[in-house]
Backbone as CSV, one residue per row, in Angstrom:
resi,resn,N_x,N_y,N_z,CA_x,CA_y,CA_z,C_x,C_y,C_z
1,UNK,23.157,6.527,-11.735,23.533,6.576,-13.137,24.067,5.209,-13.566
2,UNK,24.727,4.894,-13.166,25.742,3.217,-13.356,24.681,2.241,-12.752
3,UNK,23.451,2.295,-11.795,22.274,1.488,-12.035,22.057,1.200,-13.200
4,UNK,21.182,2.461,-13.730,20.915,2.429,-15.064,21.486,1.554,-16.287
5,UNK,22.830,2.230,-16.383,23.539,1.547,-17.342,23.756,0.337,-17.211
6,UNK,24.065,-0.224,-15.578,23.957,-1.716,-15.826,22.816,-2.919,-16.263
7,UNK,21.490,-2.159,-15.502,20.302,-2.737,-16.350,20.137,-3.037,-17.564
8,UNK,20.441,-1.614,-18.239,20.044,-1.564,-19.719,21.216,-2.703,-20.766
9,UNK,22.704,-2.630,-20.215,23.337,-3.074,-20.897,23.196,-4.848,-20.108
10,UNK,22.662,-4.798,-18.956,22.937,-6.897,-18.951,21.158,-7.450,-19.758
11,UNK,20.303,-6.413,-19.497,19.201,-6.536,-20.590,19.525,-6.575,-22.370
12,UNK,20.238,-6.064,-22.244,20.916,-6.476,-24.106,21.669,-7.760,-24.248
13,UNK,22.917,-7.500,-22.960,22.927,-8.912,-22.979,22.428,-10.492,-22.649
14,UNK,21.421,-10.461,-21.976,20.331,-11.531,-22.245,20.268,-11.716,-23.170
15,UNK,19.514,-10.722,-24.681,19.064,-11.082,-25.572,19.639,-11.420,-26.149
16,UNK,21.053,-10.728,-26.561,22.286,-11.773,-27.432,22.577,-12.746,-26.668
17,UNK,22.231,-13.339,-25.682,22.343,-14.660,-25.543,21.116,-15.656,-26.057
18,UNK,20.435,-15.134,-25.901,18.986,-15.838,-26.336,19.403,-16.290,-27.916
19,UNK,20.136,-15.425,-29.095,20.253,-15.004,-30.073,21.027,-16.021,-30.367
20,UNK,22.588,-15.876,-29.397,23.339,-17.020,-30.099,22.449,-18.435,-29.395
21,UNK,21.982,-18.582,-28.524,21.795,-19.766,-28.631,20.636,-20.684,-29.485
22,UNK,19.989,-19.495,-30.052,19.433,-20.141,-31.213,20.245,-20.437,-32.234
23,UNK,21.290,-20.024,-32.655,21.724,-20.401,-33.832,23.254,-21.128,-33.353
24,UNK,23.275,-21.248,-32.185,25.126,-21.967,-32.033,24.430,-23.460,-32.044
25,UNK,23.388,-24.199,-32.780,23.478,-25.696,-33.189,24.019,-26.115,-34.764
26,UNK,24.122,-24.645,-35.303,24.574,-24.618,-36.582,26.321,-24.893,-36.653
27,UNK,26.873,-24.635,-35.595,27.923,-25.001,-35.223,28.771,-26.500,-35.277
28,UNK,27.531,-27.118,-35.059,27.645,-28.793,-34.562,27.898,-29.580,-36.609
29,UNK,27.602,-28.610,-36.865,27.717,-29.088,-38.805,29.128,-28.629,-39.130
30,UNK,29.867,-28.100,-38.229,31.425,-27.706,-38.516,32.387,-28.178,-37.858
31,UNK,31.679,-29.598,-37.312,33.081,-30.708,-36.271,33.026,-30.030,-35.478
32,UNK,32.072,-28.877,-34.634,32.868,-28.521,-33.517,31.715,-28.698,-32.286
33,UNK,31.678,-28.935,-30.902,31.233,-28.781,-29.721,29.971,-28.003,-29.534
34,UNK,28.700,-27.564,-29.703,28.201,-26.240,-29.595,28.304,-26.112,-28.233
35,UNK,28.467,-26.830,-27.248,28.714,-26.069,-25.812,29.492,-25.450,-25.491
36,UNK,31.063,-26.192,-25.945,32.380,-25.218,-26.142,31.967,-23.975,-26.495
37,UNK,31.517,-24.078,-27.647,31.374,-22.738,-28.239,30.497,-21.555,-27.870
38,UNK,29.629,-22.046,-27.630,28.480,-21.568,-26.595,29.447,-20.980,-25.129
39,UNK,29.475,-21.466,-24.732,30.563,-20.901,-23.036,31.134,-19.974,-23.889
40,UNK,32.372,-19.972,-24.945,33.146,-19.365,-25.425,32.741,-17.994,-25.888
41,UNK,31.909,-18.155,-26.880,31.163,-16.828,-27.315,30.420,-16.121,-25.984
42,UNK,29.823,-16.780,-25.483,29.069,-16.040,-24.543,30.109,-15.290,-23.273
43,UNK,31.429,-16.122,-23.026,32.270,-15.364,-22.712,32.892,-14.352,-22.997
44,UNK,33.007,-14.211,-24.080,33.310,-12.598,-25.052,32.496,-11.858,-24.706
45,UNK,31.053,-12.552,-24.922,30.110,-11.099,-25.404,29.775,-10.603,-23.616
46,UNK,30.367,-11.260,-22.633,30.182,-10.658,-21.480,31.394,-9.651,-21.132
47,UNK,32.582,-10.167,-21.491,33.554,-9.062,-21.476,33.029,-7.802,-22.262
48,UNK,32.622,-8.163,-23.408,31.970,-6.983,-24.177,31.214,-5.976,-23.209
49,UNK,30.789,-6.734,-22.635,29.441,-5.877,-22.112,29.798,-5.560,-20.970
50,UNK,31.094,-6.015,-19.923,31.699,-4.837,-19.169,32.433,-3.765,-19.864
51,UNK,32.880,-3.833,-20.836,33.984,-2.862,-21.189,32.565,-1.590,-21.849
52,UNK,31.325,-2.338,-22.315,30.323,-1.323,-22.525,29.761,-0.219,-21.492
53,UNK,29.655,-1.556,-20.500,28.850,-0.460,-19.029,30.319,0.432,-18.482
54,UNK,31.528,-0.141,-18.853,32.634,0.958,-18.556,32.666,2.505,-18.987
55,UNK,32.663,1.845,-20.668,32.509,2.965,-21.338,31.422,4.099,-20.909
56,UNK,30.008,3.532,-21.223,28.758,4.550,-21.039,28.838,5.028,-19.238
57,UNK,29.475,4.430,-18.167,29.551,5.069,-17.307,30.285,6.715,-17.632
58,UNK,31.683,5.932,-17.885,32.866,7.163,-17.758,32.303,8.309,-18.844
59,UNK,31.554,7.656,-19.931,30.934,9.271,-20.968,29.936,9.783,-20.100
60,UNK,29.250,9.138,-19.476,27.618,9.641,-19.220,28.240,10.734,-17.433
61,UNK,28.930,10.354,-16.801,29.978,10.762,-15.858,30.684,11.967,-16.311
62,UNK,30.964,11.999,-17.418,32.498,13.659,-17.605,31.116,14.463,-18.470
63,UNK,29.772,13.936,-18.914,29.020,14.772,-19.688,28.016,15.475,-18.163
64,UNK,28.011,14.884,-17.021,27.326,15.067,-15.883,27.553,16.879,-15.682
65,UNK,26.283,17.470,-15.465,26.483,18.472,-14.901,25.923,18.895,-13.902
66,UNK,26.421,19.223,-12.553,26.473,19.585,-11.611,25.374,21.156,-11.482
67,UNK,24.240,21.204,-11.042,23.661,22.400,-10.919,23.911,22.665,-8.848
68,UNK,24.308,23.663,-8.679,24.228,24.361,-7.918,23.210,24.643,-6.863
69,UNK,22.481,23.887,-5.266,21.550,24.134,-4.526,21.900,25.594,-4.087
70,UNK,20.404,26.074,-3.953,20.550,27.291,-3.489,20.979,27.300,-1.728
71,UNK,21.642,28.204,-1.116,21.739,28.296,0.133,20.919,28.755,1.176
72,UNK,21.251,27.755,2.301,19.657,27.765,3.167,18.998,29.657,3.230
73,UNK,20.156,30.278,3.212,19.782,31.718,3.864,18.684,32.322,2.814
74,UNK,18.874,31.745,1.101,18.085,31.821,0.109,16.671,31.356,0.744
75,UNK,16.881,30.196,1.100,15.410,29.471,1.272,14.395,30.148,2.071
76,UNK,15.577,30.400,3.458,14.424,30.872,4.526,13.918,32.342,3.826
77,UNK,14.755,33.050,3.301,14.010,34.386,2.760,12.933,34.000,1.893
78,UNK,12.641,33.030,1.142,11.462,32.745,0.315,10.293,32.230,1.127
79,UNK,10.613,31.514,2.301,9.597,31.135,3.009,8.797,32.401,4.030
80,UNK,9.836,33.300,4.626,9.232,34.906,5.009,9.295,34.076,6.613
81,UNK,9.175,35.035,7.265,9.735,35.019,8.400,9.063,34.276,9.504
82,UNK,9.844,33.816,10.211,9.209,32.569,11.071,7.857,33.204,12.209
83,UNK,6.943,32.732,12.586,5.719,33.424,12.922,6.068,32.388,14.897
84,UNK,5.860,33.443,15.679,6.153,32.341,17.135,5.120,31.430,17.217
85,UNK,5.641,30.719,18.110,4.620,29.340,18.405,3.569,30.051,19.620
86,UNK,2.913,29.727,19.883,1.344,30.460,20.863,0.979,29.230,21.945
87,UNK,1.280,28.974,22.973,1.200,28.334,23.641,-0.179,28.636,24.437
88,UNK,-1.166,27.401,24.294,-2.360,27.945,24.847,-2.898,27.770,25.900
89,UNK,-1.871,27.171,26.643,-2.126,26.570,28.806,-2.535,25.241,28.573
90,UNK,-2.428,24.714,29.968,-2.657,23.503,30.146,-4.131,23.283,30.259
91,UNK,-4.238,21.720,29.768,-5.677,21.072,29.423,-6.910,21.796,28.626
92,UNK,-6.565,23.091,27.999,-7.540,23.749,27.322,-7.156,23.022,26.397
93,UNK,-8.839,22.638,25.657,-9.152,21.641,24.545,-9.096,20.183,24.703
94,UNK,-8.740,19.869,25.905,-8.073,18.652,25.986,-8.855,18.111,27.325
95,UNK,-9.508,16.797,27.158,-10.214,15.965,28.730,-8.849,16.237,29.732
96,UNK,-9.654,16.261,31.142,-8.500,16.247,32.147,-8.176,14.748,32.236
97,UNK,-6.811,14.385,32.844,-6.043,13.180,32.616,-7.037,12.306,33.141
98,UNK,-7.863,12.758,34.482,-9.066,11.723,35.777,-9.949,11.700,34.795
99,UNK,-10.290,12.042,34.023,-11.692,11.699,33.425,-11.585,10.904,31.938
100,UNK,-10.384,10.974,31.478,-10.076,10.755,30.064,-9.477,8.575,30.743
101,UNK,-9.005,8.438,32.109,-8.698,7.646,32.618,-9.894,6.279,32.898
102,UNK,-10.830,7.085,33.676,-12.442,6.497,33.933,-12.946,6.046,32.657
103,UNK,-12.598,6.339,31.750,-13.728,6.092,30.412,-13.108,4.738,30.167
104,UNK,-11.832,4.579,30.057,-11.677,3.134,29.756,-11.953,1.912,29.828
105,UNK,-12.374,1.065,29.549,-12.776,-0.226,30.423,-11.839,-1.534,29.942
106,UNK,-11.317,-2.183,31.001,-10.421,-3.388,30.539,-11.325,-4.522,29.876
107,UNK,-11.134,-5.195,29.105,-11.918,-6.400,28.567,-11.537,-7.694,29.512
108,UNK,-12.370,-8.736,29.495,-12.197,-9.476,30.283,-12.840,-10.857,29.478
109,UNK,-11.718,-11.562,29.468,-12.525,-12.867,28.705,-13.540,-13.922,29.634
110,UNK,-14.007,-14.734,28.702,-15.124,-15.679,29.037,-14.384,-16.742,29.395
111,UNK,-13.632,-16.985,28.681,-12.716,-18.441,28.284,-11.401,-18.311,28.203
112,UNK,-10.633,-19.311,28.533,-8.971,-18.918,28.911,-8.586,-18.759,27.531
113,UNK,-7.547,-18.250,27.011,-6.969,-17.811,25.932,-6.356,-18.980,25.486
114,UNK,-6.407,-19.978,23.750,-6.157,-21.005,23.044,-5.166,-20.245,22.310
115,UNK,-3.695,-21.164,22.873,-2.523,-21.056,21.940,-2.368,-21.596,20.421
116,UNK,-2.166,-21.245,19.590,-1.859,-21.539,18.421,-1.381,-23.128,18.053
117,UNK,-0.715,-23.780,19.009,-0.449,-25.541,18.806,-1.074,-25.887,19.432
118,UNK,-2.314,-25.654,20.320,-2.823,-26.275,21.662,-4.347,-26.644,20.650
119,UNK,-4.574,-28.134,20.869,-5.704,-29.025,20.429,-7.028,-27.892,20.782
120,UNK,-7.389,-27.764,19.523,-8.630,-26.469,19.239,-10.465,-27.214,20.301
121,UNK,-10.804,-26.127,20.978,-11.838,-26.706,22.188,-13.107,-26.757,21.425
122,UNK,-13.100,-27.398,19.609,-14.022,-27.699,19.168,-14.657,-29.176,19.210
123,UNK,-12.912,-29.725,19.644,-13.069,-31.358,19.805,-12.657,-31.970,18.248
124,UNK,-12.232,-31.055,17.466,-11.623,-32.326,16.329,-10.869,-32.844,15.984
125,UNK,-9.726,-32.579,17.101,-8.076,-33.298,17.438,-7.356,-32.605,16.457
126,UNK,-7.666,-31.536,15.514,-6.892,-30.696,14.868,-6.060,-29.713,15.968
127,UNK,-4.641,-28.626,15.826,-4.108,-27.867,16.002,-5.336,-26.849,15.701
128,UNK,-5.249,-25.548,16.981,-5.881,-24.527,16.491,-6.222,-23.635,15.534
129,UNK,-4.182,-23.277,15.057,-4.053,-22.546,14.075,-4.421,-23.309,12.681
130,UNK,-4.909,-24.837,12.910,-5.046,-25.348,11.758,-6.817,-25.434,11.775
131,UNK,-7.819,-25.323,12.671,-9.045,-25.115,13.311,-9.903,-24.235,12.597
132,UNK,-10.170,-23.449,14.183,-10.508,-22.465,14.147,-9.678,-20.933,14.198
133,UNK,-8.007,-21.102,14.551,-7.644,-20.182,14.076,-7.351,-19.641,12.913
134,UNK,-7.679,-20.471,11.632,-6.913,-20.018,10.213,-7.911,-18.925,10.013
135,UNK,-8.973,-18.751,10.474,-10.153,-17.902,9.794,-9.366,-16.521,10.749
């Protein structure tokens, strides 16, 4: 909730800043600083805008209403009654461990394995990863 409100209210205040600072050069025609003034105002309108996200917390907070979860004993009666688990023995449906083992085959390279900083075995004095590994 106080996410919210802080988004929405430092998004407003952006824009009144955007706002005065278009027009605080009109300032500079009244002897005065527009940067002073600029810091100054924009310092207000940030106090403003905590005492805002204060406010809309603490209303949006005492207007909060609380609904009530139902209790688990509710739930499980809507779901209906638990059905047992069926255990169907070992390895039915399933390869035996010796045969599911055999099928595998390890890979085996041609060529020793090229590290990532190690001069690429194309011969162009480049880094690998700068080579043929970027692809």
């Amino acid at each position: 909730i106080m996410l919210n409100i802080i988004d929405a209210q430092w998004k407003d205040h952006l824009l009144a800043l955007d706002h005065l600072k278009q027009g605080i050069g009109l300032v500079g025609y009244g002897q005065k600083d527009p940067l002073v003034e600029y810091k100054k105002e924009s310092f207000d309108m940030f106090k403003a805008m905590l005492d805002r996200i204060d406010t809309f917390t603490i209303r949006s907070l005492f207007n909060l209403q609380i609904v009530e979860e139902q209790p688990p004993e509710a739930l499980r009666q809507k779901r209906g009654p638990r059905r047992p688990l069926t255990f169907t023995g070992p390895n039915q449906g399933a390869a035996p461990a010796g045969e599911e083992a055999g099928k595998t085959k390890t890979i085996v390279r041609s060529e020793p394995k090229v590290g990532r900083n190690d001069p690429c075995p194309c011969g162009s004095g480049k880094k690998y990863k700068k080579c043929h590994g970027a692809a």
